[in-house]
C-alpha positions, 0 to 999 in steps of 0.5 A: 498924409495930414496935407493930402486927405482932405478929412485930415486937413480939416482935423489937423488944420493943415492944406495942400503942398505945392509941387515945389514944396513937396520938392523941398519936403523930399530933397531935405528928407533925403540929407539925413541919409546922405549925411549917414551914409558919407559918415559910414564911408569916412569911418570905413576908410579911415 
């Protein structure tokens, strides 16, 4: 939200992301949950 509303921006001194870093902010935050999920399939066949 801080990169996106402009009164934050200026608050929090940050700027607007790039469509490629916006990929990036959503591709590395879906590895937690990928990690989690491959862990909770280990565990159950295992």
């Amino acid at each position: 939200m801080a990169v996106e509303f402009s009164v934050l921006q200026r608050w929090l001194l940050t700027t607007s992301l790039t469509g490629s870093q916006w990929l990036a902010v959503i591709g590395l935050s879906l590895v937690p949950a990928i990690v989690a999920e491959i862990d909770k399939a280990a565990r159950r066949h295992a």
